[in-house]
N, C-alpha and C positions, 0 to 999 in steps of 0.2 A: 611071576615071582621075582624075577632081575629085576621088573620097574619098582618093586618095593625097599629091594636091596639097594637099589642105585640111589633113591632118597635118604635111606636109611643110613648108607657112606657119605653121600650129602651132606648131612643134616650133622653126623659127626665131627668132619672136616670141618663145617663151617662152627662149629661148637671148640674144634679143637682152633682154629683160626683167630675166633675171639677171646677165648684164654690167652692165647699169645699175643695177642695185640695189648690184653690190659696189663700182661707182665710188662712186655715191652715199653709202656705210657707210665707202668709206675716207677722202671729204671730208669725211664727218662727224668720223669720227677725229683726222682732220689740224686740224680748227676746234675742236676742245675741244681738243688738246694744243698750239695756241697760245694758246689762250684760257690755261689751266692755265698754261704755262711765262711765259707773261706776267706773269702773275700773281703768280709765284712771284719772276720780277723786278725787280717795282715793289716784293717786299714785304723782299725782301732787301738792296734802293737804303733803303727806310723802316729797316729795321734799325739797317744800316751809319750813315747821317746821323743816327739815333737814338740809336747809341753813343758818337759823338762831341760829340752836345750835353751826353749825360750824362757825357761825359768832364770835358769843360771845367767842366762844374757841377758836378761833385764834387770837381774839384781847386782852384776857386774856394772851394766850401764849405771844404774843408779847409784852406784857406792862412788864409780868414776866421775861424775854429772854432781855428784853431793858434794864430793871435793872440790872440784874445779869452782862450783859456789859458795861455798864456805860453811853447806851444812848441809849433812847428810840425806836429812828433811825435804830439803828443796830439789834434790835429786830423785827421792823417792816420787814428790809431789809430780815432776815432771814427765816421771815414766808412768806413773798413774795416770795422769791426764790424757797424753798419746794414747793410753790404752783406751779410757774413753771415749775418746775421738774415733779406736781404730772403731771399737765396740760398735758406736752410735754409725757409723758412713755403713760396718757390714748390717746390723739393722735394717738400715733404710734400702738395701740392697739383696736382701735373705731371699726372697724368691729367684733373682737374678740369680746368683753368685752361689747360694746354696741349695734352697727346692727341686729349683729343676736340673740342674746337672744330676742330683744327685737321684731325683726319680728317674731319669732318663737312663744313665747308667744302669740302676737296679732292674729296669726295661730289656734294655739293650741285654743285659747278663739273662735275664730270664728265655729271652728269646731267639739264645744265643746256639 
């Protein structure tokens, strides 16, 4: 009768063991995909406030650039253009520069 009990405690523990483990795998889950979604926005807050400095600083530049030319036109044109320029070089460079850091990082955080 003990050899049947002894499986019987067995067979509980190891039931109550894998309860515990999938609780455990799904707080893990849950603590990397706040960690991640956190992440993703503080880095989307840096973006947005990042676009609007370089707003202001390129519409500065070109009022400044427009004068020094002698028309405001040709200011704007030029800041346009640098942007195309920067546009067309990150382009040509997007898996460098943005693909993979950016999947590596999102890696690295998962597996962190």
């Amino acid at each position: 009768m003990t050899y049947f009990n002894s499986i019987k405690t067995l067979i509980d523990q190891s039931k109550d063991y894998l309860d515990t483990k999938i609780e455990l795998n799904k707080l893990k889950a849950i603590d990397k995909s706040a960690d991640v979604l956190s992440s993703v926005v503080v880095m989307v807050a840096m973006i947005f406030i990042g676009s609007l400095f370089i707003l202001f600083i390129s519409i500065a530049l070109a009022l400044l650039l427009g004068n020094m030319m002698g028309a405001y036109y040709y200011g704007f044109f030029t800041v346009g253009g640098f942007y195309a320029l920067l546009m067309l070089l990150i382009y040509l460079q997007r898996d460098k520069w943005i693909k993979t850091p950016i999947a590596n990082g999102l890696i690295n955080k998962m597996l962190k």
